[in-house]
VOPAGU-2260 file (C-alpha; in pm, 1 decimal, decimal comma):
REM VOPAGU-2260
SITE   aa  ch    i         X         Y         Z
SITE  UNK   A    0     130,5   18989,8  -20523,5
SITE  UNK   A    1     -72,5   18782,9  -20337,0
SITE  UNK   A    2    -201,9   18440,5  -20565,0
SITE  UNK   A    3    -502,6   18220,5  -20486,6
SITE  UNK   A    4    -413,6   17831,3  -20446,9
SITE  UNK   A    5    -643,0   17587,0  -20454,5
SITE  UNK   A    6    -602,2   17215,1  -20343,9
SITE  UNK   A    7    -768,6   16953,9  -20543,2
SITE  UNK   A    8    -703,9   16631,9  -20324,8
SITE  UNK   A    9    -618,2   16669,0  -19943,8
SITE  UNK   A   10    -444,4   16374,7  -19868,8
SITE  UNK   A   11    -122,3   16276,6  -19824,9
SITE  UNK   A   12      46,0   16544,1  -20046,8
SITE  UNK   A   13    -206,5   16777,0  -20097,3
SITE  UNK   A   14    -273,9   16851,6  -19706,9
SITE  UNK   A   15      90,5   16879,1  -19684,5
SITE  UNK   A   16     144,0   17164,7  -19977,8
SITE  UNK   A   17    -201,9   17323,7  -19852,0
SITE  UNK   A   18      28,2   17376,1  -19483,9
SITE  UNK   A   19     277,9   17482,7  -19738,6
SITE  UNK   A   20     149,0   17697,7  -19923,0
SITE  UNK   A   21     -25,4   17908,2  -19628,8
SITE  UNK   A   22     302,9   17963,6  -19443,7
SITE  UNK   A   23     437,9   18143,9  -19773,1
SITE  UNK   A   24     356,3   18535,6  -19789,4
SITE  UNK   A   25     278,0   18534,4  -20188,1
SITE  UNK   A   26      27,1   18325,8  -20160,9
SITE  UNK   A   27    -319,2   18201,6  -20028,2
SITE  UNK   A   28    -500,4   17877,2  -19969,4
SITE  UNK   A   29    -867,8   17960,1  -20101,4
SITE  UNK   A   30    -953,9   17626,7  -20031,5
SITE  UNK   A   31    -945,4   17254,9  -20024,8
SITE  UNK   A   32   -1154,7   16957,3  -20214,4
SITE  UNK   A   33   -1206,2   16628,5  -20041,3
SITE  UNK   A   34   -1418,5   16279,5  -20178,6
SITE  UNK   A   35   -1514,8   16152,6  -19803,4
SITE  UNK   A   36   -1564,6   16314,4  -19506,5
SITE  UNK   A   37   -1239,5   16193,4  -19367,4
SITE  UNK   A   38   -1039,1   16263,8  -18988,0
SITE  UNK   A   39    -856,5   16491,8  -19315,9
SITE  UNK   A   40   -1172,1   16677,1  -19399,2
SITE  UNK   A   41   -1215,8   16752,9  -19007,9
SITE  UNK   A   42    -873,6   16862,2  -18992,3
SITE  UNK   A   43    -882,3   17089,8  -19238,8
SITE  UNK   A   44   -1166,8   17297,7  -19135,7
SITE  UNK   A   45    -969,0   17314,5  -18766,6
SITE  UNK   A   46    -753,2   17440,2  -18925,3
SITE  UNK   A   47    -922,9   17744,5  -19118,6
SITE  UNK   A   48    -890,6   17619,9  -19513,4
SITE  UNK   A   49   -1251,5   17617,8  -19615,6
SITE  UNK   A   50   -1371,3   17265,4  -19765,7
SITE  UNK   A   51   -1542,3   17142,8  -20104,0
SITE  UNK   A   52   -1692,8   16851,2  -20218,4
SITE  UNK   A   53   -1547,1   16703,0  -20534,9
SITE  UNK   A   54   -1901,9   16738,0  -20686,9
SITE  UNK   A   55   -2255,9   16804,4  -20585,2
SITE  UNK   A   56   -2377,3   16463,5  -20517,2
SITE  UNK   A   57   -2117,1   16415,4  -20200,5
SITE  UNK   A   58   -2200,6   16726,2  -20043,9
SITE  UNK   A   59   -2428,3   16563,2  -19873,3
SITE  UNK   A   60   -2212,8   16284,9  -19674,0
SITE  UNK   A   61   -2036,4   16619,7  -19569,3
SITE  UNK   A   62   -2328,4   16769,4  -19431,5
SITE  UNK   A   63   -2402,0   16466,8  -19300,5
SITE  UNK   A   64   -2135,4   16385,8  -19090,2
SITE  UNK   A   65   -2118,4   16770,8  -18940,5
SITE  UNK   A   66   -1873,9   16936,1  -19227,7
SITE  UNK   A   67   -1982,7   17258,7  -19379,5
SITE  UNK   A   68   -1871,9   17256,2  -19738,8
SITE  UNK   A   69   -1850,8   17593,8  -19955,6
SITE  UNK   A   70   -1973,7   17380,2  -20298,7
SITE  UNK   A   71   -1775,1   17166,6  -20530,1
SITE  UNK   A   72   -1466,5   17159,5  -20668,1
SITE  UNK   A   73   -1533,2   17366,5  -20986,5
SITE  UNK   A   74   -1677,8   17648,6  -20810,9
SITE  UNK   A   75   -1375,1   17649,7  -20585,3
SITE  UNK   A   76   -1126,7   17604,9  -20912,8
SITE  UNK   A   77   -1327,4   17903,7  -21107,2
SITE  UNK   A   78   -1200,5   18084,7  -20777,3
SITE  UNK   A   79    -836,5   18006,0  -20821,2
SITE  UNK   A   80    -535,4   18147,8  -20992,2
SITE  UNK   A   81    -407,2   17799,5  -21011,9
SITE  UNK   A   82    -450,3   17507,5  -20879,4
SITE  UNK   A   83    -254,9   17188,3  -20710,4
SITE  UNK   A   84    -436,4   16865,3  -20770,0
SITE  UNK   A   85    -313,0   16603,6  -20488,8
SITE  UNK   A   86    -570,5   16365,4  -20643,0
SITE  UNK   A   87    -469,8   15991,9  -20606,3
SITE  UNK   A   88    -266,7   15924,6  -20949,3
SITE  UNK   A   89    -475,8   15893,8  -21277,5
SITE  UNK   A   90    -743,5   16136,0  -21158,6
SITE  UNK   A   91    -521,8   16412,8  -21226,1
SITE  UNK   A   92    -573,0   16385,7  -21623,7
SITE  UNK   A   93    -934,4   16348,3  -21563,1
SITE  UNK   A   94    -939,3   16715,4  -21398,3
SITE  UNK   A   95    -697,0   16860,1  -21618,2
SITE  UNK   A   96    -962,9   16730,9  -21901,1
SITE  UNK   A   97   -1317,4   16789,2  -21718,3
SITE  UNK   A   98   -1203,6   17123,0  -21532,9
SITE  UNK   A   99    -860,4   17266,8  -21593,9
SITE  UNK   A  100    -874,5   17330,5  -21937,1
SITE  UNK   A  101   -1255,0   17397,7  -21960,3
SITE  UNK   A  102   -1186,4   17686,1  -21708,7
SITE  UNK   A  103    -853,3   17819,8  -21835,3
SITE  UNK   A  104    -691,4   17727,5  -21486,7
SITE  UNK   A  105    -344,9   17631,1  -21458,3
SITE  UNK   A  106    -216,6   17306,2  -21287,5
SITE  UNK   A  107      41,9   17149,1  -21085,4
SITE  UNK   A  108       1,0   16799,6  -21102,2
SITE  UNK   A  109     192,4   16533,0  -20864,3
SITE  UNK   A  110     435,7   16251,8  -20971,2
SITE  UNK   A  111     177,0   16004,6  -21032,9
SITE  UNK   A  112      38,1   16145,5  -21348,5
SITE  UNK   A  113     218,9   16051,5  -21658,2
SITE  UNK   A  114     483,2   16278,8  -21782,5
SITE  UNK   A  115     250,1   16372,2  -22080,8
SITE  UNK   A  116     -43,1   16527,9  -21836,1
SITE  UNK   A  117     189,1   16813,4  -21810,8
SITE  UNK   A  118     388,4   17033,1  -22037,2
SITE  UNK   A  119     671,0   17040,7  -21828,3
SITE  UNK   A  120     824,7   16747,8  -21555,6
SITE  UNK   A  121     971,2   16968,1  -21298,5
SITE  UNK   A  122    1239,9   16959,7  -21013,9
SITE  UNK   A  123    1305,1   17344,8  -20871,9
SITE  UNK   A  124    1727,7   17311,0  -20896,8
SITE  UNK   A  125    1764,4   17125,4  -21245,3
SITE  UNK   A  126    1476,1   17309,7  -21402,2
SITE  UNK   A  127    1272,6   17569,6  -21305,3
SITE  UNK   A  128    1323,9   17827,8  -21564,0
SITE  UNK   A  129    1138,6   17572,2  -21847,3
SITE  UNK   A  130     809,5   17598,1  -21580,3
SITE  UNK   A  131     768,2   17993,6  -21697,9
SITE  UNK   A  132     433,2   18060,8  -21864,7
SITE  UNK   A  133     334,6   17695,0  -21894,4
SITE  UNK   A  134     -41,6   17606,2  -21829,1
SITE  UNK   A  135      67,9   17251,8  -21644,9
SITE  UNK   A  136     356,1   17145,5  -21459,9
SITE  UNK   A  137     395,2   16796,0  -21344,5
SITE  UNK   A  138     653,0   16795,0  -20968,4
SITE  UNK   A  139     784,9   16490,4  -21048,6
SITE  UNK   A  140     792,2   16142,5  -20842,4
SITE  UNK   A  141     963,1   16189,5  -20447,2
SITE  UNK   A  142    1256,4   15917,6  -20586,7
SITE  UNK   A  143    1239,9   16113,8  -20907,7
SITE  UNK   A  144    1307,8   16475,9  -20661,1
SITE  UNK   A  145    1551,0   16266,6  -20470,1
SITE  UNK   A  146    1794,2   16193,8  -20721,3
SITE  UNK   A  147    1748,3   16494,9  -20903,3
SITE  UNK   A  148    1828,2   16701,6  -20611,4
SITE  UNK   A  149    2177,2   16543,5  -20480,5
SITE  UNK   A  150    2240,4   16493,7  -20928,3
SITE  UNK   A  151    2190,1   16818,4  -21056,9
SITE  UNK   A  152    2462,6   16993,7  -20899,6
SITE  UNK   A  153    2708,1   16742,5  -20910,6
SITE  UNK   A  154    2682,1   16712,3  -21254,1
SITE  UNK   A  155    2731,3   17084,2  -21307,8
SITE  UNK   A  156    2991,6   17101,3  -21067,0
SITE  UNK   A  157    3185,4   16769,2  -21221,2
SITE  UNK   A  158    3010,1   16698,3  -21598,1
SITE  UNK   A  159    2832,7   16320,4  -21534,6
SITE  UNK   A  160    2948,1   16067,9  -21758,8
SITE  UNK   A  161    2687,8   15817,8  -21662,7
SITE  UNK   A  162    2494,4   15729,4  -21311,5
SITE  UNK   A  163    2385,8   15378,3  -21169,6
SITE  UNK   A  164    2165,1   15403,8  -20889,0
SITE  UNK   A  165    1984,3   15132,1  -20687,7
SITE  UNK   A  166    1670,7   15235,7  -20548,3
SITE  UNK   A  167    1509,8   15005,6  -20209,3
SITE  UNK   A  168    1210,8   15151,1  -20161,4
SITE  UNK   A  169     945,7   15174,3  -19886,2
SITE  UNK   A  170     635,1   14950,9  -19946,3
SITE  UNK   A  171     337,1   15177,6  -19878,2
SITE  UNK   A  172     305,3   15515,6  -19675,8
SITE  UNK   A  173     261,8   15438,2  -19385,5
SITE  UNK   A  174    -174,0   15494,8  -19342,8
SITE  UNK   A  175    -169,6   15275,8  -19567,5
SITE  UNK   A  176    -280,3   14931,7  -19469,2
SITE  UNK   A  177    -385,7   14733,7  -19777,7
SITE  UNK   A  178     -87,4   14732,6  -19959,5
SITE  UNK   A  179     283,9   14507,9  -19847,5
SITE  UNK   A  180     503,9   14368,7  -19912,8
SITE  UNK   A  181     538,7   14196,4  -19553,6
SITE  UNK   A  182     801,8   13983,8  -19513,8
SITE  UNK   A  183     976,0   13997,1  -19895,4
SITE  UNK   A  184    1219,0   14212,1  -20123,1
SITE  UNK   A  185    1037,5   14235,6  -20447,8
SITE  UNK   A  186    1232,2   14396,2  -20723,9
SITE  UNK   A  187    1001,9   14678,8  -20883,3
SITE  UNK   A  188    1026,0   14596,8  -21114,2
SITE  UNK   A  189    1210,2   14277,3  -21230,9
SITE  UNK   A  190    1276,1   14438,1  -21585,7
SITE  UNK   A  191    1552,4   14707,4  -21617,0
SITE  UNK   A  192    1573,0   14977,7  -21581,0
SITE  UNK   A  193    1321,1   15074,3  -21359,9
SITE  UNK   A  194    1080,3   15404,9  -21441,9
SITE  UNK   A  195    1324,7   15647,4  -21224,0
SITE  UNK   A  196    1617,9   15677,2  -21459,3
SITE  UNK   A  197    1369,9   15782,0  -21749,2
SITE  UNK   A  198    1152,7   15972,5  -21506,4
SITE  UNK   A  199    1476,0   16173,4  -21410,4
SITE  UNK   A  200    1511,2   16222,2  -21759,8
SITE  UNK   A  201    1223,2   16391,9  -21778,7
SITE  UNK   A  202    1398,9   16672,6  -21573,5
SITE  UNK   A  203    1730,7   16604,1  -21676,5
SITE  UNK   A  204    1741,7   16470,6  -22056,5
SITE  UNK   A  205    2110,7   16490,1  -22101,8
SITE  UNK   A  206    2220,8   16270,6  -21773,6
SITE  UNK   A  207    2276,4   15880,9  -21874,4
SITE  UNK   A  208    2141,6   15725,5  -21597,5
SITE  UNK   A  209    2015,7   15349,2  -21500,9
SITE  UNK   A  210    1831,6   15280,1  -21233,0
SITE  UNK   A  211    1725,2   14936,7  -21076,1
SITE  UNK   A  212    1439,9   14927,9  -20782,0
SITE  UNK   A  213    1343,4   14723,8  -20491,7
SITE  UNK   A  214    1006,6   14716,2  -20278,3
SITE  UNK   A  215    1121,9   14601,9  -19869,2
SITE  UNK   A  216     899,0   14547,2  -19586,2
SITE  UNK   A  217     925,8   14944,4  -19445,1
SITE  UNK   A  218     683,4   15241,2  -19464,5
SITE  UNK   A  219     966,2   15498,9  -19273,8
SITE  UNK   A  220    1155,8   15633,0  -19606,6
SITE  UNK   A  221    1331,7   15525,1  -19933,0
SITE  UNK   A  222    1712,2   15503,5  -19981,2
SITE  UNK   A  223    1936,2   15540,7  -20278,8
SITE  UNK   A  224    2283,7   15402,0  -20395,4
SITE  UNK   A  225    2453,3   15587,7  -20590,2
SITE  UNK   A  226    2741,4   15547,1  -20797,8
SITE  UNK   A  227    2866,1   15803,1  -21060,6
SITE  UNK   A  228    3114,5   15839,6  -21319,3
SITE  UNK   A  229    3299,4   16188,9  -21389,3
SITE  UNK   A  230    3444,6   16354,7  -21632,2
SITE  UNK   A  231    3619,0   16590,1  -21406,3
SITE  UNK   A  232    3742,0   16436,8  -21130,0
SITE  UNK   A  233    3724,0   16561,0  -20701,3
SITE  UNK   A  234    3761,8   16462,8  -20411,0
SITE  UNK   A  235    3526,2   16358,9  -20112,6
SITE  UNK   A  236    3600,2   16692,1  -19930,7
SITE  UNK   A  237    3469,3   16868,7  -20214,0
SITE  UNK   A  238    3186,9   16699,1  -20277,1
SITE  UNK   A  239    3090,8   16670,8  -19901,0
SITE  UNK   A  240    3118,8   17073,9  -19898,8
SITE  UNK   A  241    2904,5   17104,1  -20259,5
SITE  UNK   A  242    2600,1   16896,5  -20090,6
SITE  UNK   A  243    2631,0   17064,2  -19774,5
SITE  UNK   A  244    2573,7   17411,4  -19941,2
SITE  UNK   A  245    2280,8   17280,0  -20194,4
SITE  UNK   A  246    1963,6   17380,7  -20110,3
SITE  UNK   A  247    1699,8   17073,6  -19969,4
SITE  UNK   A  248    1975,6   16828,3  -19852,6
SITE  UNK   A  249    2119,0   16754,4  -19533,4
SITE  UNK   A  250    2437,0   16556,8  -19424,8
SITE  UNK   A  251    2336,3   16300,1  -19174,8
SITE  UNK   A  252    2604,5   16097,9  -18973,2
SITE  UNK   A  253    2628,6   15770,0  -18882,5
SITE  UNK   A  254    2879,7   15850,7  -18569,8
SITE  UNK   A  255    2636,8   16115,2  -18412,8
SITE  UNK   A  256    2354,2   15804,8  -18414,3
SITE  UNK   A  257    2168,6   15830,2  -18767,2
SITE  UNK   A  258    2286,9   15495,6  -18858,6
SITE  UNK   A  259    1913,8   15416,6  -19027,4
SITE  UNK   A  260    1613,9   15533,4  -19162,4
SITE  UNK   A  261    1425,3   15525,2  -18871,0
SITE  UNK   A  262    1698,6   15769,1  -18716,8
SITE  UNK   A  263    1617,7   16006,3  -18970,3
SITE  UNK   A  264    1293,2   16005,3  -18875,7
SITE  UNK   A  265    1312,3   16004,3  -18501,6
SITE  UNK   A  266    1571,3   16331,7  -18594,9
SITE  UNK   A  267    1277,3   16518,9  -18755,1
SITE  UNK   A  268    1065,4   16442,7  -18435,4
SITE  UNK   A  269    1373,5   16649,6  -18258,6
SITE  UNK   A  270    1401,7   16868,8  -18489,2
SITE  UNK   A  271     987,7   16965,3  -18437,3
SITE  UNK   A  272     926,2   16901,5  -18842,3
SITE  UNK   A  273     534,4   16943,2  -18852,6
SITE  UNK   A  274     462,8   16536,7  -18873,0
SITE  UNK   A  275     765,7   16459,5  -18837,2
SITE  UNK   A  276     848,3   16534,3  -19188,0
SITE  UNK   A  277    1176,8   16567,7  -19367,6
SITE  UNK   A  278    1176,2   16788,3  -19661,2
SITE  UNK   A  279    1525,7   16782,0  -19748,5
SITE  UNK   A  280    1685,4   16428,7  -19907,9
SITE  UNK   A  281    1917,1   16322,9  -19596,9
SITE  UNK   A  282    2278,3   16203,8  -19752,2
SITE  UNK   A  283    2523,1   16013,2  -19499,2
SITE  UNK   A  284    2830,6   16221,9  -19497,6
SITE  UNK   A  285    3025,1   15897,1  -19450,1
SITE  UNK   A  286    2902,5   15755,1  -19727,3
SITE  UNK   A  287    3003,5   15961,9  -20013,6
SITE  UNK   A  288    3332,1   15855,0  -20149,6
SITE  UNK   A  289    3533,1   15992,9  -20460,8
SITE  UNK   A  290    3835,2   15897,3  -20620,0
SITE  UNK   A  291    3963,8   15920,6  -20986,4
SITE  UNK   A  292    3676,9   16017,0  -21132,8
SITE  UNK   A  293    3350,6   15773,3  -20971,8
SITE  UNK   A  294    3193,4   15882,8  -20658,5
SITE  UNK   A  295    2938,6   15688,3  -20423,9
SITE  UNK   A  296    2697,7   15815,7  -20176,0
SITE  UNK   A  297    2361,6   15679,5  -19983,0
SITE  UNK   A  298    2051,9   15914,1  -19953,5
SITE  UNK   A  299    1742,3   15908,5  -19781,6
SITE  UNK   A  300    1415,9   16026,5  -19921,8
SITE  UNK   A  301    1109,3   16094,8  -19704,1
SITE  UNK   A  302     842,9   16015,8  -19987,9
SITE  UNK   A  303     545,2   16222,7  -19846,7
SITE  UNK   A  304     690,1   16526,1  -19788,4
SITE  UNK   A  305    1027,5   16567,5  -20038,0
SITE  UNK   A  306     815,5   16717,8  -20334,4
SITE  UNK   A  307     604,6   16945,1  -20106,0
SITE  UNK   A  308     877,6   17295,7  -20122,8
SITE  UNK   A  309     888,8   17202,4  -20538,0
SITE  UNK   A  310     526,0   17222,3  -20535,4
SITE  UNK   A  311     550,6   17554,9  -20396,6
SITE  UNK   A  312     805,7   17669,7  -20634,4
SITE  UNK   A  313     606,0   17524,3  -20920,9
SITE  UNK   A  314     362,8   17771,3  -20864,1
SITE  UNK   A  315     580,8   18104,8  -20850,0
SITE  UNK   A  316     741,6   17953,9  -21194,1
SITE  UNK   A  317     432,5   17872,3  -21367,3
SITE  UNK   A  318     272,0   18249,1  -21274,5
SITE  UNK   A  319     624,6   18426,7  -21334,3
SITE  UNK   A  320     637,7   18565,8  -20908,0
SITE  UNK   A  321     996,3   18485,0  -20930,2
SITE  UNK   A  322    1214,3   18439,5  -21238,4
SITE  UNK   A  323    1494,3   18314,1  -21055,1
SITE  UNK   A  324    1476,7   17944,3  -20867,9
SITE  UNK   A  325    1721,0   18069,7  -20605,3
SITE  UNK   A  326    1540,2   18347,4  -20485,2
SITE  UNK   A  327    1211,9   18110,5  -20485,9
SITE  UNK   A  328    1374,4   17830,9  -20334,7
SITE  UNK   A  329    1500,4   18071,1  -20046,6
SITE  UNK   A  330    1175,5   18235,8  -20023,4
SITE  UNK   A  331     991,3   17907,4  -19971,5
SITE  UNK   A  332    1222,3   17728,4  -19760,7
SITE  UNK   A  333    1256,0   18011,2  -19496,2
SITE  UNK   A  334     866,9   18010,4  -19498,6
SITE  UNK   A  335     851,4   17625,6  -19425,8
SITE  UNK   A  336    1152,2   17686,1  -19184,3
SITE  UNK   A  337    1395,3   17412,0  -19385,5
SITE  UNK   A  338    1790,9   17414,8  -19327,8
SITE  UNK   A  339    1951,3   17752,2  -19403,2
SITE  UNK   A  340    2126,2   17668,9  -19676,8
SITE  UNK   A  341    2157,3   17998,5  -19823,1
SITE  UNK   A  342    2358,2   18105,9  -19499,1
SITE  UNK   A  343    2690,7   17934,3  -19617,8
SITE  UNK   A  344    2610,5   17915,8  -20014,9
């Protein structure tokens, strides 16, 4: 079974699930909607996905600047088994309402959108089965993915009591030059908690978790503190081997030189990620300490490319491909070429 994707926003994410999606042999990119003829728009016709307009009055700019276009973006979505809007957040629910539900089409809407867009907030470990059958299904936030990733099985391995987690987060992505902060921390925000802890509850409604956030002058990656509570306790051997077999994260070390984000990122250069990405959420094995019951750890989340293997999975759950997330999760991550996880699981 072969389905047909299509993108509705190429930019940051959706260009990134549109790669995504193409490597993966269930599935088929049937095209891609852009506003502006962007160095995006170019690059997506180099590389084969065929290009829409997001209506017929910007067709022309296309033309204009050189870019065949193939129509708009409802004659591409009336095309589509479902679809995978990458729209900037807020546009999403204008779709869903002007197209998606018109048409019929199922949706997989990003992080952005409020939890309400979509019938389901989803995160491929902690939830996938509740994604079956639904019409929309919102990946949630890359912080959101981040915690619930490194979380999930811990608290199935160990029962959470309760988690407290500091989030510093990157200012913008790093195209992005409008936006700062430059030389400031800025909680974000000053109230607590911050919209992660109920955002992960979203995925995870049974986890007591507080989160706290602050904005620092970086574009590279977020990080995460993490300290949680057990009711059954371990030890740090045990949790070190748990993450190490859980599908999207990585043990990083400080001793072989990944002392910082920017390591991380100058690793996925090495490790010839396609932009240098790093799917997985990076956890310093050094870090993670448990004893009587309360364990600590540090993660690092790349935030435009962690959600883009959920996004993937979101759409074998939503059309019933694959019942089971494992299977899914393998299939997609030896697609996109991710750690073998499933080698020593």
């Amino acid at each position: 079974m072969t389905v047909k994707v299509a993108i509705n926003g190429y930019g940051t994410v959706g260009k990134r699930v549109a790669d995504a999606v193409a490597a993966q042999k269930d599935m088929e990119v049937i095209g891609v909607v852009k506003t502006k003829p962007t160095f995006e728009a170019y690059g997506a016709v180099d590389k084969g996905f065929r290009l829409f307009a997001n209506n017929r009055e910007n067709m022309k700019t296309f033309e204009e600047a050189g870019l065949k276009v193939e129509g708009t973006s409802r004659e591409l979505i009336e095309e589509a088994d479902i679809i995978v809007d990458g729209s900037p957040d807020g546009i999403g629910i204008e779709n869903k309402e002007e197209l998606y539900i018109p048409l019929k089409k199922k949706a997989i809407f990003q992080g952005g959108e409020k939890a309400g867009t979509a019938d389901v907030s989803f995160n491929s470990a902690a939830n996938y089965e509740k994604a079956a059958g639904k019409q929309f299904v919102r990946v949630v936030s890359c912080n959101t993915t981040g915690l619930c990733r490194t979380l999930a099985p811990i608290d199935r391995a160990y029962d959470i009591k309760k988690v407290s987690a500091v989030m510093i987060r990157r200012g913008p992505d790093p195209p992005n030059i409008k936006k700062g902060p430059v030389n400031a921390i800025v909680p974000d925000p000053v109230t607590v908690p911050s919209h992660h802890g109920p955002d992960v509850n979203t995925v995870l409604p049974d986890l007591k978790i507080t989160t706290v956030a602050l904005k620092v002058p970086t574009t590279l990656m977020h990080m995460h503190s993490i300290n949680a509570s057990m009711v059954n306790g371990t030890k740090t051997d045990e949790v070190i081997d748990l993450l190490d077999k859980t599908p999207r994260v990585v043990l990083v070390r400080a001793s072989e030189g990944i002392k910082s984000t920017a390591h991380i990122m100058e690793w996925a250069k090495e490790l010839g990620r396609p932009r240098s990405d790093l799917n997985e959420i990076a956890v310093w094995e050094e870090s993670i300490n448990a004893k009587k019951g309360e364990l600590v750890y540090m993660q690092a989340v790349h935030q435009e490319s962690d959600i883009v293997p959920e996004n993937v999975d979101a759409i074998r759950a939503v059309l019933g491909m694959e019942s089971d997330p494992l299977t899914s999760i393998k299939k997609t991550d030896m697609a996109m070429r991710l750690k073998p996880w499933w080698k020593h699981s």
